[in-house]
C-alpha positions in Angstrom: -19.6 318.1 68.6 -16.3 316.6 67.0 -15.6 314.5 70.0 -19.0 313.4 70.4 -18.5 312.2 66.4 -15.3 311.0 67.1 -16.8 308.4 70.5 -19.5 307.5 68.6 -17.4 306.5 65.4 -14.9 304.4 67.6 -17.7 302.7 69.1 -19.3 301.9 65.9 -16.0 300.6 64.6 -15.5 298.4 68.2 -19.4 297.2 67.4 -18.2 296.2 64.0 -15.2 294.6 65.0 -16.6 293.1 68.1 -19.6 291.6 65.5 -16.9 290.1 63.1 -14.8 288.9 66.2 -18.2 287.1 67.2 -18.0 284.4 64.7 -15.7 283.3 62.5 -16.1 282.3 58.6 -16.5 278.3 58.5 -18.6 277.6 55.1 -17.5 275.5 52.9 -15.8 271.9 52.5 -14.1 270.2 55.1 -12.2 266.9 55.0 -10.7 264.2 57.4 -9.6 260.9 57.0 -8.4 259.0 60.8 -8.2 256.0 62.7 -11.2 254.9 65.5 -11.6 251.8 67.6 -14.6 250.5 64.7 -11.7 251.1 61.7 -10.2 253.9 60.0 -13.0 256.8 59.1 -13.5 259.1 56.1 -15.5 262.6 56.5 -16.1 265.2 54.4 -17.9 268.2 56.4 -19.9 270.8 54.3 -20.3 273.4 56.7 -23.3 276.8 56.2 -22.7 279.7 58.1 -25.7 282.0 58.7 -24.2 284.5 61.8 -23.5 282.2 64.8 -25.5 279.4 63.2 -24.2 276.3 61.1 -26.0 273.8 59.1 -24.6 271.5 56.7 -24.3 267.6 56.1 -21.5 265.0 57.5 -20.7 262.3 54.2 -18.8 259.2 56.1 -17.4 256.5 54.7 -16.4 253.5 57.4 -15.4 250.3 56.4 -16.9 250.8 53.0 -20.1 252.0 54.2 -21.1 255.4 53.2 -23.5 257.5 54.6 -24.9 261.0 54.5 -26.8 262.9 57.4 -27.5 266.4 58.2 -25.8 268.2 61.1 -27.7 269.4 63.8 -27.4 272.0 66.8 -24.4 273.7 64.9 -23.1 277.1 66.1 -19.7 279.2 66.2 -18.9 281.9 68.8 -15.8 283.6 68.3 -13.4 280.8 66.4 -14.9 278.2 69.4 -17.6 275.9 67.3 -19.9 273.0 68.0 -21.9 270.5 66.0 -24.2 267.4 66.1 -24.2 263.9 63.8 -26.8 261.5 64.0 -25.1 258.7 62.4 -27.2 255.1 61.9 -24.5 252.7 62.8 -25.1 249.0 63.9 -28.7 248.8 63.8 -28.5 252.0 66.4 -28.1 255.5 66.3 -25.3 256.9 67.6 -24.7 260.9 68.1 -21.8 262.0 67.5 -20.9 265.6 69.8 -18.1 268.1 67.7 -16.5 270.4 69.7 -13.3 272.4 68.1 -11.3 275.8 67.4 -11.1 277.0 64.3 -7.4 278.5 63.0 -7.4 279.6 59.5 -8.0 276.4 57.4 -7.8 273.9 60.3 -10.2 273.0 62.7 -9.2 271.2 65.9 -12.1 268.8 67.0 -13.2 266.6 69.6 -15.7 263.9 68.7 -17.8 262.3 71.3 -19.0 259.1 70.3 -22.4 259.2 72.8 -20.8 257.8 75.9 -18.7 255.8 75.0 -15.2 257.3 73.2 -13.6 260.9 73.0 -11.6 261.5 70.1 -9.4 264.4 68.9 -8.9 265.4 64.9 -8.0 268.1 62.6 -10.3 268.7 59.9 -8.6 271.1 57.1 -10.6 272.9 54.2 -10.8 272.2 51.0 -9.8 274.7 48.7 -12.6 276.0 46.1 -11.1 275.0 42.9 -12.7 277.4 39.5 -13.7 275.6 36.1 -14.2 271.9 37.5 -16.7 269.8 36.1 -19.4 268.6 38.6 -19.3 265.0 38.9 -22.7 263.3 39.2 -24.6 263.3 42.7 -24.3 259.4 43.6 -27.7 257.9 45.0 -27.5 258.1 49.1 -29.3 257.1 52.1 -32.5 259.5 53.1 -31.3 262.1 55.5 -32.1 261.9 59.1 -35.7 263.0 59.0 -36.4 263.0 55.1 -38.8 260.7 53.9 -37.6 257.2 52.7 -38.2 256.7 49.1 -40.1 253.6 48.4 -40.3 251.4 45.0 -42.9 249.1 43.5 -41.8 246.2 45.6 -41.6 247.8 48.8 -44.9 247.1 50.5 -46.0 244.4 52.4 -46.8 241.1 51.9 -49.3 239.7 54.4 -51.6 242.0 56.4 -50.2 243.4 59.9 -50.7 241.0 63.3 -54.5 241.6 64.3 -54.6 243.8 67.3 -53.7 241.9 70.8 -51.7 239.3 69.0 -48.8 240.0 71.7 -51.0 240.5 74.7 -51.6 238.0 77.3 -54.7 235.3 77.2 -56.4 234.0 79.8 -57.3 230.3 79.7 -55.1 229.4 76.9 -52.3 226.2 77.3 -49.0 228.3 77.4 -45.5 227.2 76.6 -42.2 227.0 78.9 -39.6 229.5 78.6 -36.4 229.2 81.1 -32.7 230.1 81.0 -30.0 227.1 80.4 -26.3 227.2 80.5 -24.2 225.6 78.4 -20.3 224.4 77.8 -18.8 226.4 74.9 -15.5 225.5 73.5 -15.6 228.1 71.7 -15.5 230.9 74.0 -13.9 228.4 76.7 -16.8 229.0 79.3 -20.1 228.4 80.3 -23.0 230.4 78.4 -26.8 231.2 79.1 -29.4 231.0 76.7 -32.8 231.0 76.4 -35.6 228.3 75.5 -39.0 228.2 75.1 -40.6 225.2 74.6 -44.4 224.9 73.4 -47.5 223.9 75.1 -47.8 220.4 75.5 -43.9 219.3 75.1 -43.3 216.1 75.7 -40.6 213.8 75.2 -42.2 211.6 73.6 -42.5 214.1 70.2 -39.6 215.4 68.0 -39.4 219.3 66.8 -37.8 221.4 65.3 -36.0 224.4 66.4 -35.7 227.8 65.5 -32.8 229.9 67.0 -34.0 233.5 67.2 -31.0 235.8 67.4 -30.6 239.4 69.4 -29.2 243.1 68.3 -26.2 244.7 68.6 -27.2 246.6 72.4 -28.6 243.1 73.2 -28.0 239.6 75.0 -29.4 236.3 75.3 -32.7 238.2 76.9 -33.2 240.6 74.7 -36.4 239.3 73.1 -37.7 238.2 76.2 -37.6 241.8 77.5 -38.7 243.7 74.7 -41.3 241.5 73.0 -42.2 238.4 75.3 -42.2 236.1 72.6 -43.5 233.4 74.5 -46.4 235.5 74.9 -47.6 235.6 71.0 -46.3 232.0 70.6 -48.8 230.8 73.0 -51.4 233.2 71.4 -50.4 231.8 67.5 -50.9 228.1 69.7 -54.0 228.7 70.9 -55.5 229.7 67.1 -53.7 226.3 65.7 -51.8 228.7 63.3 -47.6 227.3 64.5 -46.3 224.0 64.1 -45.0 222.8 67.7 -41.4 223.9 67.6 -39.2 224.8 70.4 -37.5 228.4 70.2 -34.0 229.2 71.3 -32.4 232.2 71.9 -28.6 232.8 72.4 -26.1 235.5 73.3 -24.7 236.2 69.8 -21.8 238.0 71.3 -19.5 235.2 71.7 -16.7 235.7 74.2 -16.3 235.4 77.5 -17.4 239.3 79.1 -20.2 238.7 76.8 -22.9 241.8 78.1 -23.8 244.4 76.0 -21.2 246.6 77.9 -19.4 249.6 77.6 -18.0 250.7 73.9 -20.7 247.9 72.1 -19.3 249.4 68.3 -15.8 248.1 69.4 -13.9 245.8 67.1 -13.6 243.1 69.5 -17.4 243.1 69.6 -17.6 243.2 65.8 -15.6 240.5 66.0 -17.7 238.2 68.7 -20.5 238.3 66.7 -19.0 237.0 64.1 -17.7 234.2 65.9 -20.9 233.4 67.2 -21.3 231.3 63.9 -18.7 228.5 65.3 -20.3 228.4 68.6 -23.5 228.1 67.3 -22.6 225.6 65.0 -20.5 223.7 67.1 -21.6 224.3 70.5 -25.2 225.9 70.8 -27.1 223.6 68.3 -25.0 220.1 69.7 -26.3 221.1 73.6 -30.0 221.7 72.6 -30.0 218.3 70.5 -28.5 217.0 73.3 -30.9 217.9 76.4 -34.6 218.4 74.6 -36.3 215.9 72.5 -35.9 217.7 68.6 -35.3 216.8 65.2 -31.9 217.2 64.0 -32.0 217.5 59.9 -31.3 220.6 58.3 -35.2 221.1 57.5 -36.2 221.2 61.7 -33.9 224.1 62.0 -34.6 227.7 61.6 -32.6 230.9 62.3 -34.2 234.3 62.3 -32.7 237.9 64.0 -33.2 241.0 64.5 -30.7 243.8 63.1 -27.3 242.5 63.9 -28.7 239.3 64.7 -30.8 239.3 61.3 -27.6 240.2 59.6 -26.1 237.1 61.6 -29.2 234.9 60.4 -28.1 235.9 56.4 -24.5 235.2 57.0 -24.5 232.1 58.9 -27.8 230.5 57.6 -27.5 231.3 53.9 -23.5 230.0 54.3 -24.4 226.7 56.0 -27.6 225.5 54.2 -26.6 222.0 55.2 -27.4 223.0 58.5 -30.6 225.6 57.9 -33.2 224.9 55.4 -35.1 228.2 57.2 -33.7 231.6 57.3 -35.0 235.0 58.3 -33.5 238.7 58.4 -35.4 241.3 60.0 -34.4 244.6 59.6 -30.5 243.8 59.5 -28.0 245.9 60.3 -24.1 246.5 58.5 -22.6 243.7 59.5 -25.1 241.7 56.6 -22.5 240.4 53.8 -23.2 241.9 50.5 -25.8 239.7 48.4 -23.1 238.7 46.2 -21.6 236.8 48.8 -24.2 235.8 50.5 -25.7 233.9 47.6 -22.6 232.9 45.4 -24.7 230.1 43.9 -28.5 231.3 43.4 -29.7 228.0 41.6 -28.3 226.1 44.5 -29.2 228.1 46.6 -33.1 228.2 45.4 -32.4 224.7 45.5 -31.8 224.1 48.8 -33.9 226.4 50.8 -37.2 225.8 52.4 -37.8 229.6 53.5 -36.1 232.7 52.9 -37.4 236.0 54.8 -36.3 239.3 54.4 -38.2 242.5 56.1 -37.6 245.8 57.2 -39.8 248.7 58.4 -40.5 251.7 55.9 -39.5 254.1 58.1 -36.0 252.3 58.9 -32.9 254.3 57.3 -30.9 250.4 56.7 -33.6 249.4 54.1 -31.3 249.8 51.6 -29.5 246.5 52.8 -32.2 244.8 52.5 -33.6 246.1 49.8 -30.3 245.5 47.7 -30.8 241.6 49.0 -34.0 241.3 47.5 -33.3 243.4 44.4 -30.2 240.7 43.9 -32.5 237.5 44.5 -35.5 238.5 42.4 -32.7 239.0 39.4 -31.3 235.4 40.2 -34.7 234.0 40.6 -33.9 232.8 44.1 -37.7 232.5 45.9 -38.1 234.4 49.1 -40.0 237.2 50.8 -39.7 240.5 50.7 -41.7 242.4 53.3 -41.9 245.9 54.3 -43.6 246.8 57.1 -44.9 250.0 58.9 -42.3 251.9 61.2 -39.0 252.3 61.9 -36.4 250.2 63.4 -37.7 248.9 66.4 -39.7 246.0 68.7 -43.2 247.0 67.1 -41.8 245.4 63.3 -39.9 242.9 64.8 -43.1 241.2 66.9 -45.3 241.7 63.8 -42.0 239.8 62.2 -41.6 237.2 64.3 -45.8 236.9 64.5 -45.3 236.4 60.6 -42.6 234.4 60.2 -43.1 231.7 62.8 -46.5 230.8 61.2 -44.5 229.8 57.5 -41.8 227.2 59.6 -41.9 224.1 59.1 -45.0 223.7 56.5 -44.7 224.0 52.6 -48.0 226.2 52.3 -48.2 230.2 53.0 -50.3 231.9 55.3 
């Protein structure tokens, strides 16, 4: 009877052991400050432990960007551990794969950046500290999958496109849309863009132009793809609703391996899309006033985008209102200058503008940029328009956008 007490109190003890060997302790604060190809990255990891299960939140600052998301798929196995982040970066999501080993307050991680980078760091816990004051919790971003907030001036401001606005007519004049190349000193080769030119063009008429700028995933046929512009253009055409106006849309990557290929959140694509703004200027707009038969003062020319293109649209049309007296930004991404600098001068800046569009879907987790823009204008009393449409950060706002915004070029009264 002893012995069978003895076994059976061994094997309880190897159970418990075994259990506690199982998983080790990982709650509580975690902190890591390192270097990546988009710029040097601050984390602090809060970390839940519930048996083999983790949950807890990820708060990143990059390039003065902060941002707060929960972690996902977390779970530890012996001092082996794995975790999910779901960051918004870009006008994209990326998820971001932990993998690591825990050893007393260190854990050694590998970071998967979707497909594109492995990287390794050491997070190291942060000691509980007794008799601290609690600072304040600073307003954040929504959480992946918590409800957007929404104030009094976030709604829309014209009804959603009627349904079939983007679908294809039969018997109706349509427009032209082709792919031209042109010389860029800029980038020191030849570049494709593409144009669309209305029903009816002729050479013997002058328009004006709006250049419609892509993503950050995106090139010079990016709209074509994904929302056949030409398609509702022809449609707005057929109703008599657009001014004839000819539509051009770029690469806004400017360099010479200019595809949305391999690592897209490196800096030396941060950094093409910024220069984008001197081959625009200097090269884009000279070629298309050069080959089709437009108007070329600073009230013919629009510029509109979509995320990191609508971010490009604030930067470079809102810097060079000589050039652009139109200027939309749907949904846009980081890369958008803070409204400060945007708009250094709001009564000449009210001044000088014909149209100034700002949108972004209620569902999409960069409103805030946006939001901040309009929040900053309506203070300065620069006129513009703030719309916010239904859904998140995709094709189905930026058609209704573009559906919208086309029909308020180059006319002084609203819809």
């Amino acid at each position: 009877m002893r012995t069978r007490i003895s076994i059976l109190f061994v094997l309880l003890s190897v159970g418990i052991f075994a259990e506690s060997a199982l998983a080790a302790d990982v709650s509580g604060t975690w902190k890591a400050e390192f270097d990546t190809q988009i710029g040097m990255q601050k984390y602090t990891f809060i970390l839940r432990q519930e048996g083999t299960v983790i949950t807890g939140t990820a708060l990143s600052e990059i390039g003065g960007e902060k941002q707060e998301v929960d972690l996902t798929e977390g779970k530890v196995e012996g001092d082996l551990l794995s975790f999910v982040e779901n960051l918004p970066f870009g006008g994209m999501e990326l998820r971001i794969r932990y993998e690591g080993k825990v050893a007393d307050d260190n854990i050694q991680l590998k970071r998967k950046v979707g497909d594109f980078i492995t990287e390794e760091l050491v997070i190291k816990r942060v000691a509980e500290t007794a008799a601290q004051p609690v600072p304040p919790t600073p307003p954040r971003r929504p959480r992946r999958g918590e409800p957007i907030v929404l104030g009094p001036d976030d709604k829309p401001a014209f009804p959603p496109a009627p349904e079939g606005f983007d679908k294809e007519r039969e018997k109706i004049p349509r427009g032209k849309i082709e792919t031209v190349e042109y010389d860029s000193k800029t980038v020191g080769t030849r570049r494709k863009m593409l144009v669309y030119t209305p029903p009816g063009y002729s050479d013997r008429n002058r328009y004006p132009v709006l250049y419609l700028l892509h993503g950050i995933g995106g090139e010079e046929t990016e709209w074509q793809k994904n929302a056949r512009p030409q398609v509702i253009l022809d449609n707005l055409y057929a109703e008599k609703k657009l001014v004839p106006m000819i539509v051009v849309m770029p690469n806004g990557r400017a360099r010479k391996k200019d595809r949305a290929e391999g690592n897209i959140f490196a800096p030396e694509n941060q950094q093409a899309f910024a220069d984008f703004e001197k081959d625009l200027l200097d090269d884009v707009i000279p070629f298309v006033e050069s080959k089709y038969s437009v108007k070329k003062n600073r009230e013919s020319r629009a510029l509109a985008g979509l995320s990191m293109g609508g971010g490009q649209s604030l930067n470079f049309g809102l810097g060079n209102l000589d050039v652009f007296a139109w200027v939309g930004g749907f949904s846009s991404a980081p890369n958008t200058k803070n409204p400060e600098e945007l708009v250094p001068d709001p009564a000449g800046t009210a001044e000088q503008l014909k149209r100034l569009w700002i949108s972004c879907g209620d569902k999409d987790g960069l409103i805030r940029i946006s939001r901040d823009l309009h929040a900053y204008l309506k203070k300065n009393n620069v006129p513009h328009i703030w719309h916010v449409d239904s859904g998140g950060h995709d094709f189905a706002v930026w058609k209704n956008d573009l559906y919208l915004f086309s029909q308020l070029l180059f006319r002084q009264q609203s819809l």
